[in-house]
C-alpha positions in Angstrom: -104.9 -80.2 9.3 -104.8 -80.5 5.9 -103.2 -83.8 3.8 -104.5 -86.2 1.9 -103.3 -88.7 3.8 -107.0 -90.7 5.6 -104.7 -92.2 7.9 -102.7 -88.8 9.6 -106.8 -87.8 10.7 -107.0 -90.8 13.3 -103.3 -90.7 14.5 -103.4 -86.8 15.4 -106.7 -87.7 17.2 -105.1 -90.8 19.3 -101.9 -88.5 20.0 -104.1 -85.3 21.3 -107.1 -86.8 22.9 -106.1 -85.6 26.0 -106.1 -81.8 24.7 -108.8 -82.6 22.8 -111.2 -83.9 25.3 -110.1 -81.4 28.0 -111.1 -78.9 24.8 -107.7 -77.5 24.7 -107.4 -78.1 21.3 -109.4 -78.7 18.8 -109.1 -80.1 15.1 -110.8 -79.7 11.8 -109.7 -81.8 8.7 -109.7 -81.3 5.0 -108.1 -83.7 2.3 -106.8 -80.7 -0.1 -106.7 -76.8 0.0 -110.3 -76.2 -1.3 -111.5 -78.1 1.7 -109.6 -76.8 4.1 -110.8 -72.8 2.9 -114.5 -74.5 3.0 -114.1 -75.7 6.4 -112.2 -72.5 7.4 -115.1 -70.4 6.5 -117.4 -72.6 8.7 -114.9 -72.5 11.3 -113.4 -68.9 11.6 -112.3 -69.3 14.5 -109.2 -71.3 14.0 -105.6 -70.1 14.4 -102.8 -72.8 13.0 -103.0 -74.5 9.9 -101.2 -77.1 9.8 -100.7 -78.1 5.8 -99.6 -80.7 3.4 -97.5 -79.0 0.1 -98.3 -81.8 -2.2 -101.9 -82.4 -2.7 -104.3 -82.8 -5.7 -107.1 -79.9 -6.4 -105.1 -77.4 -4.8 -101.8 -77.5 -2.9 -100.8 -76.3 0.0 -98.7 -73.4 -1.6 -101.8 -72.3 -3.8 -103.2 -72.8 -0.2 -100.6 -70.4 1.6 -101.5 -67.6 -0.7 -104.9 -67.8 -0.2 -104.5 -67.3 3.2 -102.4 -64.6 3.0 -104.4 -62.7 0.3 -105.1 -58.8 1.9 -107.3 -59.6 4.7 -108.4 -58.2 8.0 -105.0 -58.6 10.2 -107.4 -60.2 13.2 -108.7 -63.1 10.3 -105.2 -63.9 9.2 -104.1 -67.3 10.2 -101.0 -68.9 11.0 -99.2 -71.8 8.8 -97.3 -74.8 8.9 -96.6 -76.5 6.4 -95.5 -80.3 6.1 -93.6 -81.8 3.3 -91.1 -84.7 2.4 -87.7 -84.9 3.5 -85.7 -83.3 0.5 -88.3 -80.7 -0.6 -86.9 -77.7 -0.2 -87.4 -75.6 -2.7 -91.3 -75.8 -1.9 -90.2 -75.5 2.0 -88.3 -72.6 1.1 -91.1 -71.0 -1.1 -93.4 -71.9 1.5 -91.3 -69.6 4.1 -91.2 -67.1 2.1 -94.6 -66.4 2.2 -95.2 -66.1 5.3 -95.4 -69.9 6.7 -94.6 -69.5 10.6 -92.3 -73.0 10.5 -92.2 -76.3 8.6 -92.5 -80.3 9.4 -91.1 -83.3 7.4 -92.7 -86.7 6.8 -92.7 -89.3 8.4 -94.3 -86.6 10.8 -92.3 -87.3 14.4 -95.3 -86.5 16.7 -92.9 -85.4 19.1 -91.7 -82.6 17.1 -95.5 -82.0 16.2 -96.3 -81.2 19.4 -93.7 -79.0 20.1 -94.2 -77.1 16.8 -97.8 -77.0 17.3 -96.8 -75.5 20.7 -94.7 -72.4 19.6 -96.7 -72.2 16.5 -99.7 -71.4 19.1 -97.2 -69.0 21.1 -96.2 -67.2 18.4 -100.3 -66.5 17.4 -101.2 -65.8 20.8 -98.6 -62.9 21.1 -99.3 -62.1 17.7 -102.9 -61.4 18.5 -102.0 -59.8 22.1 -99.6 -57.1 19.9 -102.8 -56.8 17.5 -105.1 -55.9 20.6 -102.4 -53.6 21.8 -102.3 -52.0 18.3 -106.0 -51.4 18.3 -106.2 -50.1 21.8 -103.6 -47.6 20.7 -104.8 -46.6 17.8 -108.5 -46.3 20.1 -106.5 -44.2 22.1 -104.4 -41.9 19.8 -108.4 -41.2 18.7 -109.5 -40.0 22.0 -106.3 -37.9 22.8 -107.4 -36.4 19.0 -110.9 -35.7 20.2 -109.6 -34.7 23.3 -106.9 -32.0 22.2 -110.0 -30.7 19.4 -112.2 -30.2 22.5 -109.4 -28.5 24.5 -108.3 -26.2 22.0 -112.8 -25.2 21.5 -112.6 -23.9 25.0 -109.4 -22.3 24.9 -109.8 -18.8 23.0 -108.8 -18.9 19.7 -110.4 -15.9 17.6 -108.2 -13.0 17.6 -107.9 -10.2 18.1 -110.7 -11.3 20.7 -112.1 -8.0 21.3 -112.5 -6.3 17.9 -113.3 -2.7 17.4 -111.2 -2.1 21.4 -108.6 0.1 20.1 -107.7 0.8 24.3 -105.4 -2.8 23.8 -104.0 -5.2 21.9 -104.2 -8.9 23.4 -102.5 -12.0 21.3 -101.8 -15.7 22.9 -100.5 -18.6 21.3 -99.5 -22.2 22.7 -97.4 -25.0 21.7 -98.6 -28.7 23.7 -95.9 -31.3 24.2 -97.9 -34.0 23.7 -101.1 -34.2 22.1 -103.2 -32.0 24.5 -101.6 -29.5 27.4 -101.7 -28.9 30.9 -101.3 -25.0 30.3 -103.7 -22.7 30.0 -104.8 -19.2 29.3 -108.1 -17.2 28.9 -109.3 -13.5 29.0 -112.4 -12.1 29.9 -114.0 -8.8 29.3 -115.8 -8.4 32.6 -117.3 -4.9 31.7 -116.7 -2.2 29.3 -113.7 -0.9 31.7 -112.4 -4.0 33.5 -110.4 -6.7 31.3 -109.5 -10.5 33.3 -106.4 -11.9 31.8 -105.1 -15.3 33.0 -102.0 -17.5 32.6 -101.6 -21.2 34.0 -99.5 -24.2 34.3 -100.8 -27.7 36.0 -98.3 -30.3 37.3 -97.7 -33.2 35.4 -98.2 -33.7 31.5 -101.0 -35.3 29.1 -104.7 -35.8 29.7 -104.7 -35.4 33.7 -103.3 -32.3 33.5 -105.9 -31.3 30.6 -108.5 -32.4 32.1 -107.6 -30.6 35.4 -106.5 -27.5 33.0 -110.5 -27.2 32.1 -111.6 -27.3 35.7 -109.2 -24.7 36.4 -110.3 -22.3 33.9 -113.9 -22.9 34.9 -113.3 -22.2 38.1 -111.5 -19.1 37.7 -114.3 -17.8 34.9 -116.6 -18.4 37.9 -114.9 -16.2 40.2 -114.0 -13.7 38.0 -117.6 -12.7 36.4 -118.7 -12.5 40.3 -116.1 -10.0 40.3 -113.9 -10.7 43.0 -110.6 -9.1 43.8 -107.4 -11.2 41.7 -106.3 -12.9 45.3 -109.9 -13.6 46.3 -110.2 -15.4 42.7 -107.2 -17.3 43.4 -108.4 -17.9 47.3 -111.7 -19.5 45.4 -110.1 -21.9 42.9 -107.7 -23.1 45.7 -110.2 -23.9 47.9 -112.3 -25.8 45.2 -109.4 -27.6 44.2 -108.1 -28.4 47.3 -111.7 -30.0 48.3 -111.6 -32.4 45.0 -108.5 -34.3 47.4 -106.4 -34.6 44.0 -103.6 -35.8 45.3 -100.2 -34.3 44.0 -102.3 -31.7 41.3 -101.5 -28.2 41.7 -101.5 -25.4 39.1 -99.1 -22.0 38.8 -101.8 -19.1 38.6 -101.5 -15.4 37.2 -104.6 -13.2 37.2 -105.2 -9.9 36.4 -107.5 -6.9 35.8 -107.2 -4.3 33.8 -108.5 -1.0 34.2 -108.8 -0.4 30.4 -109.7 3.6 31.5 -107.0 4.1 33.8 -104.5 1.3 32.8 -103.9 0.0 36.6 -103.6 -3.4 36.2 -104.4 -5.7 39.8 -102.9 -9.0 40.1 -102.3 -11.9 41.8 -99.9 -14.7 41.3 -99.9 -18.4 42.6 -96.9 -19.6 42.2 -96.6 -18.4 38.4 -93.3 -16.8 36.7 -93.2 -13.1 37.1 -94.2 -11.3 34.0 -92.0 -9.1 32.1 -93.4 -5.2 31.6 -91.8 -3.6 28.3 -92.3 -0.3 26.4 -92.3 0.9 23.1 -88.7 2.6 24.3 -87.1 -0.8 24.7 -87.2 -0.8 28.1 -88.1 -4.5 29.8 -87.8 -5.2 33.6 -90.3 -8.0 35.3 -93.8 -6.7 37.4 -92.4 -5.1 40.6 -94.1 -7.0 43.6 -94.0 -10.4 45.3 -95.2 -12.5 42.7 -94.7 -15.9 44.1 -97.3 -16.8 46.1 -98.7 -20.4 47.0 -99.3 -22.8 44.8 -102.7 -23.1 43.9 -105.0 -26.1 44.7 -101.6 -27.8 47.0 -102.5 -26.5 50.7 -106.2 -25.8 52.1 -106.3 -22.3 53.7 -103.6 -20.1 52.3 -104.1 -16.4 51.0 -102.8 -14.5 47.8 -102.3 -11.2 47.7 -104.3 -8.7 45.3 -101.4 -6.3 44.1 -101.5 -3.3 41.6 -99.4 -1.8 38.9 -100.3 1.4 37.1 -99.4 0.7 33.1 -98.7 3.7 30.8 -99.7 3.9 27.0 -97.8 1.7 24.8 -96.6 0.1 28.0 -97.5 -4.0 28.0 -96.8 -7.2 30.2 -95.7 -10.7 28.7 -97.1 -13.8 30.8 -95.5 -17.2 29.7 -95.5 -20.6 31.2 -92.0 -22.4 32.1 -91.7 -24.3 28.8 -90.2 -21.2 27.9 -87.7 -20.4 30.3 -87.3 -24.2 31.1 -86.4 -25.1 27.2 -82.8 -26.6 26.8 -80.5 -26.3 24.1 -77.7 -28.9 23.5 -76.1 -27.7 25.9 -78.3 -28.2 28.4 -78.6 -24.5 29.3 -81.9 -22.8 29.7 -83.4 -20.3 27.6 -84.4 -18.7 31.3 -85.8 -15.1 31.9 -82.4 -13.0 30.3 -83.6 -14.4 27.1 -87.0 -13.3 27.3 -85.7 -9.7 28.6 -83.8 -9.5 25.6 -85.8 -10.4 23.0 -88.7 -8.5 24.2 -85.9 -5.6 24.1 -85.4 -6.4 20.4 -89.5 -7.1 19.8 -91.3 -5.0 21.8 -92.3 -2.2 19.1 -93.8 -5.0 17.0 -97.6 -5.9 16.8 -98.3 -8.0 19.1 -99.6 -11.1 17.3 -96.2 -11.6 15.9 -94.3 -10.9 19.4 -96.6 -13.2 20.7 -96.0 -15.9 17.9 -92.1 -15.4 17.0 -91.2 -15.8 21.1 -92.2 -19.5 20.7 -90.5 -19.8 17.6 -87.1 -18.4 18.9 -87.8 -21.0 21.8 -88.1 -23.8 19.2 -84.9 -22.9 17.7 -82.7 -22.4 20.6 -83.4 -26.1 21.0 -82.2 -26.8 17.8 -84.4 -30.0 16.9 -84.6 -31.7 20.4 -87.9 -32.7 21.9 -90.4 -30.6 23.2 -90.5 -31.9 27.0 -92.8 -28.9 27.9 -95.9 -27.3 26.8 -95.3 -23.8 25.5 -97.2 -21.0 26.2 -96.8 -17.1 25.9 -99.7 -14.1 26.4 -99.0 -10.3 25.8 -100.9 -7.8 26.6 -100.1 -3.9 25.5 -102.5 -1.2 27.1 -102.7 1.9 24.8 -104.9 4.2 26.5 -108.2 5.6 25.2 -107.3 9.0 23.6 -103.4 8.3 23.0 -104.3 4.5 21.8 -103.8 6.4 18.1 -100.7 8.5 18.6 -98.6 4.8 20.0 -99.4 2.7 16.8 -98.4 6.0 14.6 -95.1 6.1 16.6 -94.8 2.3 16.6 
């Protein structure tokens, strides 16, 4: 409280001794605004000042901007002010800058109390949003760090493989929110045999990242001990299913590729079929049954291990269902036609840019509403190793 008045000290401690004694409130005192900042620094900890406009040294507007000079938002303090019935220009002024309420004198303690009461509300929430504001902004950081460490273990150098002129390889993703529950990852398991892999976990945000990463690691793990693409699948499903996560599952694709031969084995849990296209413009989706159980849902099921012979300048396309799922205005898919026919229209081109225009064309067919989805597309193109040459001439 600041006034000059000696007598307001004793009645404000008569009227609260109550709060004061039970140490619900407590009460420091200055005569004019230089005071009140001295006792302010001793006392930090306060959080309503209640102040007189007209004092001598320093008023209780000079006051008001002091307080309010650029400060930490969590030091700021809250302000009434108390003036004399018919001041209002200075009440006014006072409320302009940034006083939460005003008081007249002869002070009516009962209208004190109650201002001192939603004055202390008003702090309290103000400080709750504060907390809420840091925590946020504590947490926007994290989901940073956490979208800089998933896209370090995604791959990210292309082409990955340089100096392999038996295939082209290109992925590209686009999260939803800050980090993705999508994956994909290739691996080069020996100088013949190439591992390719496409994936979508349930649910959105950091769960489904973080299960994303023990996906892939679990998959590298059975894929460098080189087991069949269904036995790969079998593996990860039984991890996952013995972490009890309950309602986490992922959509699987594997494959190998015999770089020499170009038969490609496969295996699918639960994943969209992929689309095979040539350099002649013909697209159709990889013949077999591609649906399969979901992975890391059911203890105990099997995946089969299918194969599919590819030809020079033949190539697959893996995506995620943020593609086909995306929805114009109309609230129409962009759904596996669209993919067939702009693979129709692309397939010719290098694959980086097939790769990196189909998410685009998604992006536009939604014409400006929100990604709800993560985004993910992988194309592979085998070109053989002695007519590897002869395709990129013709293409």
């Amino acid at each position: 409280m600041v006034d000059d008045e000696p007598d307001l000290e004793l009645l404000l401690q008569q009227r609260f001794r109550r709060r004061i004694h039970s140490n619900e409130l407590q009460f420091y005192f200055a005569r004019n605004g230089e005071e009140a900042l001295l006792e302010l620094a001793k006392h930090p900890e306060v959080d309503l000042v209640l102040t007189d406009i007209n004092m001598p040294v320093m008023d209780g507007l000079t006051l008001l901007g002091k307080l309010h000079e650029p400060v930490p938002s969590a030091t700021r303090k809250g302000v009434v002010v108390v003036s004399a019935y018919g001041d209002m220009a200075n009440i006014r002024t006072a409320m302009n800058r940034g006083a939460l309420d005003f008081l007249m004198k002869p002070i009516d303690f009962q209208d004190l109390e109650a201002t001192i009461a939603n004055a202390l509300a008003h702090i309290s929430e103000w400080k709750q949003a504060l907390r809420t504001r840091e925590q946020l902004t504590a947490l926007q950081q994290e989901l940073n760090i956490a979208a800089r460490i998933q896209q370090a273990i995604l791959p990210k150098k292309f082409p990955p493989f340089p100096g392999r002129g038996d295939f082209e390889l290109h992925a590209a993703m686009i999260p939803a929110k800050e980090v993705s529950g999508d994956l994909f990852d290739f691996i080069l398991l020996d100088e013949d045999h190439l591992g390719i892999v496409i994936g979508d976990v349930s649910g959105k945000g950091v769960p489904a990242a973080l299960y994303m990463a023990v996906v892939r690691t679990l998959l590298r793990g059975a894929a460098v001990n080189r087991f069949a693409p269904g036995e790969c699948l079998e593996h990860v499903n039984k991890a996952l299913c013995s972490q009890n996560t309950p309602e986490m599952f992922v959509t699987l694709f594997y494959g190998i590729l015999n770089t020499e031969t170009g038969e490609l084995r496969f295996a699918s849990g639960g994943h969209n079929l992929p689309f095979l296209f040539s350099p002649a413009g013909h697209v159709r989706q990889l013949p077999g049954e591609c649906g399969g159980p979901l992975v890391g849902l059911f203890e105990g099921v099997s995946y089969s291990t299918m194969t599919h012979h590819l030809s020079p300048g033949q190539g697959i396309l893996l995506y995620t269902d943020g593609v086909t799922e995306a929805v114009d205005a109309s609230r129409e898919f962009f759904n596996d036609e669209r993919i067939a026919h702009y693979l129709a229209q692309h397939c010719c081109e290098p694959i980086e840019s097939l790769v990196t225009n189909l998410p685009a064309a998604v992006v536009e067919y939604c014409a400006g509403l929100p990604q709800v989805d993560d985004i993910t597309v992988m194309a592979l193109r085998y070109l053989g190793r002695e007519e590897s040459s002869g395709f990129l001439s013709a293409a």
